[in-house]
N, C-alpha and C positions, 0 to 999 in steps of 0.2 A: 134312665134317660141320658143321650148323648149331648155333654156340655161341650161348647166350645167358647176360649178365649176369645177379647176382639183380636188377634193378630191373626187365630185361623180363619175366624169370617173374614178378614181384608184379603185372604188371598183367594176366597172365590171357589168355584166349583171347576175351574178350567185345568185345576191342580198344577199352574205355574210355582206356586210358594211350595216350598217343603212344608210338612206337619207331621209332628210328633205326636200320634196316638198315643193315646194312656189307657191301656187297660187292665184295671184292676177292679173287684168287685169291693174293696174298703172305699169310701167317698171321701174319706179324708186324706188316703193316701192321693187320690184322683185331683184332692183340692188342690195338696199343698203342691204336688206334682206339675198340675196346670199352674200354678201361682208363681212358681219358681222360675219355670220353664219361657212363661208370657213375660216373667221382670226382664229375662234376658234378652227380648225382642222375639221368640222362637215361637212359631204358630203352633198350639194345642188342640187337639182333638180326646175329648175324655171318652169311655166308654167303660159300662158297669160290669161287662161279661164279653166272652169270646162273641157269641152271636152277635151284639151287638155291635161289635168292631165289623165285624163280617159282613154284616149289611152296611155297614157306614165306608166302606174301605172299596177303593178301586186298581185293580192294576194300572191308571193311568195318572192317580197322586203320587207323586214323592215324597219322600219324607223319612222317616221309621215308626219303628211300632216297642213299645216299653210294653214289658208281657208279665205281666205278676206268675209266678207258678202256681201258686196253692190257688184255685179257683173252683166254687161248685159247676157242675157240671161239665163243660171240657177247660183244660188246666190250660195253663200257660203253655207245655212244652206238646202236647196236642196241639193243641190252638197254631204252633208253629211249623209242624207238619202237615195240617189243613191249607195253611198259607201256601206250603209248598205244592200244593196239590191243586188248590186254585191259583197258580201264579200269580200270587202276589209278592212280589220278588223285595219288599220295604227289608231293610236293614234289622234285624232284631234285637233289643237289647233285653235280657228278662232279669228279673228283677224277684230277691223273697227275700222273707224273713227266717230262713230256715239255712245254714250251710249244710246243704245236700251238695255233694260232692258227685253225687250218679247224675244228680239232674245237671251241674253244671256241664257235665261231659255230654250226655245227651243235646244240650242246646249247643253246644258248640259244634258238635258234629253234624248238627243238623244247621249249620251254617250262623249262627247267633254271632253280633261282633262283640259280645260284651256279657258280661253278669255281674250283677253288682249286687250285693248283700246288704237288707235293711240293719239298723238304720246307716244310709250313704251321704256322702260329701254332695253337698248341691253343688257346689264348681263340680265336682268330676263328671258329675250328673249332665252337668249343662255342656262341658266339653266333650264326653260323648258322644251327646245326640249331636251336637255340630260335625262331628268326623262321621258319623251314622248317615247323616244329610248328604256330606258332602263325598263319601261314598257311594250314595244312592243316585246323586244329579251325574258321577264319573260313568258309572255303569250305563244310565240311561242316556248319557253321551254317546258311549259307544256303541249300545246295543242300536241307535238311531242310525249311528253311521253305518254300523253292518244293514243295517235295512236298505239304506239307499246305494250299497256297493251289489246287493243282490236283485235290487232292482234293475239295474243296469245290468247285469248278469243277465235277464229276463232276456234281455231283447237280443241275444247274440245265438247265431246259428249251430247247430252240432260242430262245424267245422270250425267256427270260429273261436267256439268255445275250445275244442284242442288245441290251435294256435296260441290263445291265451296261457295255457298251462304251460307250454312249452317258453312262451316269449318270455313267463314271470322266472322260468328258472333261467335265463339269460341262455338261452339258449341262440347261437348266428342264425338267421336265414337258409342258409346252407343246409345245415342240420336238420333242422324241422318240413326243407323239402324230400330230403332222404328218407324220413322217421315217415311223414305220411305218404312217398311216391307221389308229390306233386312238383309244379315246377317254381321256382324261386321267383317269378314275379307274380306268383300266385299266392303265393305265400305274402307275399311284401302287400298286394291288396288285401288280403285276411288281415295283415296286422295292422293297417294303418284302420281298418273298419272297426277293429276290436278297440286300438285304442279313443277312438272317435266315441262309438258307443260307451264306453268304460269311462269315456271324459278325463283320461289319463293324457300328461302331456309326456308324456316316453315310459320306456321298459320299467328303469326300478319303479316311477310311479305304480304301473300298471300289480309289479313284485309285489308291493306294500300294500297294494288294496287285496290279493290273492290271501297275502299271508293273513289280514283281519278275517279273512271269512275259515281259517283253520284246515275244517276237515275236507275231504276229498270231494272234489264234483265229480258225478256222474252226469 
């Protein structure tokens, strides 16, 4: 059964509050875990087993996820590549009573920020999941931003959309009527439309939003 502290009911199902899942299938470890975690002000969410994180878990909470390895039926460092597979992008910390030195490589490459060997320092503990959180809310920053840069993206013409690429590499007027065979006040209305739709107030703006979205537009 999935316990929760009162700090994780106070934040609701809207998944505004971070929450640090706990899953391990020992109940004591799950207590003290929650109990530690809840003294610090941190919303907990316990869970017995990978499934049950899995059903209780959404890609649109924050928060991280504390992963026991040794688990019956799928383990902790499973349970972390399922995550990856259902996008749920929470921060990893896992957590045993075992120095396995393969498992720790494994979770780290499989992106984990942390592994901590029982028995661990409750501060380190607590200040972990604080940087786990507060890596989780950076990300979901930016992944929001890149959403609303590509939405604006949406609404731009094939034509505009090459003007764009051209104008983010600083490229004159001049240039970019050459490069597509148009004429330079045709160009000058392309740009002033891209950056209107883009909601950029000039070129580097326009730069800095090109370079958050990375790879290449077609």
């Amino acid at each position: 059964m999935t316990t929760e502290t009162p700090a994780a009911a106070s934040g609701g199902a809207s998944g505004a509050a971070p929450v640090a899942f706990v899953v391990d299938d020992d109940e004591a470890v799950r207590d003290a875990l929650a109990l530690h975690l809840d003294l610090a002000g941190l919303a907990v969410r316990c869970c017995a087993s990978a499934a049950e994180f899995l059903e209780a878990a959404s890609p649109d909470q924050p928060g991280c996820a504390i992963l026991d390895i040794r688990m019956p039926g799928m383990d902790g460092l499973d349970l972390q590549q399922e995550m990856i597979r259902r996008g749920l992008t929470l921060p990893v910390i896992v957590i045993t009573g075992h120095g396995d030195v393969t498992a720790a490589v494994r979770a780290f490459r499989a992106g984990a920020v942390d592994f901590l060997q029982k028995p661990f320092d409750e501060d380190l503990l607590i200040e972990r999941v604080q940087e786990a959180f507060e890596r989780d809310l950076a990300a979901r920053r930016a992944d929001g931003e890149t959403g609303e840069i590509r939405r604006r993206l949406a609404l731009l013409s094939p034509r505009e959309l090459e003007v764009m690429e051209m104008v983010a590499q600083g490229l004159p007027n001049k240039t970019i009527a050459h490069r597509l065979s148009i004429g330079i006040r045709t160009v000058e209305t392309h740009r002033a439309r891209v950056l209107e739709k883009m909601e950029a107030r000039n070129a580097p703006e326009l730069a800095l939003m090109r370079m958050k979205l990375g790879e290449r537009l077609d």
